[in-house]
N, C-alpha and C positions, 0 to 999 in steps of 0.2 A: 504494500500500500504506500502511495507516496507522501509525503510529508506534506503540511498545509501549508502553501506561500506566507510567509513571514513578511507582510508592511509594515516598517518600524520608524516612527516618528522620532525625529532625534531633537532635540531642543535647546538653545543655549540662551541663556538672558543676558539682558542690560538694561541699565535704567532709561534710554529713550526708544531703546529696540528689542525685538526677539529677531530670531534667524532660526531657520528649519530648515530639517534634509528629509523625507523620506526614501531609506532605503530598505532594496529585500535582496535576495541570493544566500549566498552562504558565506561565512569568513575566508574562506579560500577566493571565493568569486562576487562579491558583493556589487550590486548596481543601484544607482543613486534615479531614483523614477522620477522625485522633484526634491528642489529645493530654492532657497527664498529667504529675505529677509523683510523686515517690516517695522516698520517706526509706530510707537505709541502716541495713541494721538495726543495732544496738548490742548487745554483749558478745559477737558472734562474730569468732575468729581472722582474721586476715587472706586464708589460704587460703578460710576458709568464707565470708567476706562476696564476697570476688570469684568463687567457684562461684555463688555467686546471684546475684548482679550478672547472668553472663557466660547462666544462665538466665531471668532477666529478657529480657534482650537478645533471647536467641532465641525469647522468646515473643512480643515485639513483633514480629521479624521474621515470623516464621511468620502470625501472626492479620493484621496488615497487610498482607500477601506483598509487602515491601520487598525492592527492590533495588538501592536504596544506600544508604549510608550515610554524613551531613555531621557533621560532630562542631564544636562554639562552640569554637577551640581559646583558650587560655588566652594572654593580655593578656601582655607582655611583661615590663608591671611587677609581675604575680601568678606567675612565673617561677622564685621563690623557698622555700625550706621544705619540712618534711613534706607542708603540704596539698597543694604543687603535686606532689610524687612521688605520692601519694595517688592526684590526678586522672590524673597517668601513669601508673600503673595501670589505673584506669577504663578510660581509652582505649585501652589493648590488650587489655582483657577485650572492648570493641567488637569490635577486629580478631578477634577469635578466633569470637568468633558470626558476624558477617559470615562467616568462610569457613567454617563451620558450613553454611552457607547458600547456599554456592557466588559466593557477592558479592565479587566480586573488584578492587574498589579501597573504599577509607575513605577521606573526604577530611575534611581537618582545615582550618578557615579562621578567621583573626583579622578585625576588622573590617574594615582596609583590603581584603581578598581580596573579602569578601562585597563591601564596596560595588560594586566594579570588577567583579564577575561580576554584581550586577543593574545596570550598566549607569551608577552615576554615577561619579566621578570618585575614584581608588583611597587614599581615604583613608577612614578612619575615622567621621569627623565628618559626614561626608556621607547615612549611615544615619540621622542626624535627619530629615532632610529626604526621605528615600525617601515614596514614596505608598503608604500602606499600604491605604486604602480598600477594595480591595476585597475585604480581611478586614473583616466587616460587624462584630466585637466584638474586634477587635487590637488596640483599646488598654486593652481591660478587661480584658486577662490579664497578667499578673504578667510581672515584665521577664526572666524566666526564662524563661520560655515563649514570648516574644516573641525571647528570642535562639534558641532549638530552630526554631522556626516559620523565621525570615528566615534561619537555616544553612539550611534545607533547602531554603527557596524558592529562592535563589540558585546551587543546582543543576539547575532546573527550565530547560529549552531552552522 
């Protein structure tokens, strides 16, 4: 029986933008189907920016028919501040589309997790050195989009 095509939403924050990749394949052979980035909008309430946001979300879901979702979680030393509460937000307007969608885990990973789930040695520093090849234009997208991209791939079996 074959395996069920894996859509995995990759997600990375900042405090005027999000950036997404959906990709599916396998860790060996992973292919990027879409990806994007997208400015929050300015001069709406907090409720009202995260009602869009949280429909953002479900449109990626729905047009990609993703069924998971890897979130760039946030660096130990960016742990601080409004902005990081800001992006804690972000990322439970995630969880809420997700189960919008019936997607029943979000997974959240800092560098060390991702290296250690594709496979090199569970540190950080080690995603220099990952092979990224066989994304044929991975290093001509903006390092934002390269962090959406390798969340997600690092979910790929």
């Amino acid at each position: 029986m074959a395996a069920k095509k894996q859509n995995i939403l990759g997600l990375r924050f900042s405090n005027t933008d999000y950036t997404w990749a959906v990709v599916s394949g396998t860790i060996a052979a992973p292919t990027i189907a879409a990806s994007g980035c997208a400015k929050m909008p300015k001069g709406l309430h907090r409720p009202q920016s995260l009602s869009w946001f949280c429909q953002e979300i479900d449109l990626l879901i729905s047009q990609n028919k993703c069924t998971q979702i890897c979130i760039k979680k946030t660096e130990p030393m960016a742990s601080k501040g409004n902005s990081y509460e800001a992006r804690v937000e972000h990322e439970t307007t995630a969880y809420i589309a997700a189960a919008n969608h019936g997607i029943k885990a979000v997974y959240k990973k800092v560098n060390a997790t991702i290296a250690k789930d594709l496979g090199l040695k569970g540190k950080g520093k080690y995603l220099k050195t990952f092979d990224t090849s066989m994304i044929s234009d991975f290093e001509k997208r903006t390092s934002k989009e390269q962090d959406a991209i390798i969340v997600a791939w690092s979910n790929l079996v």
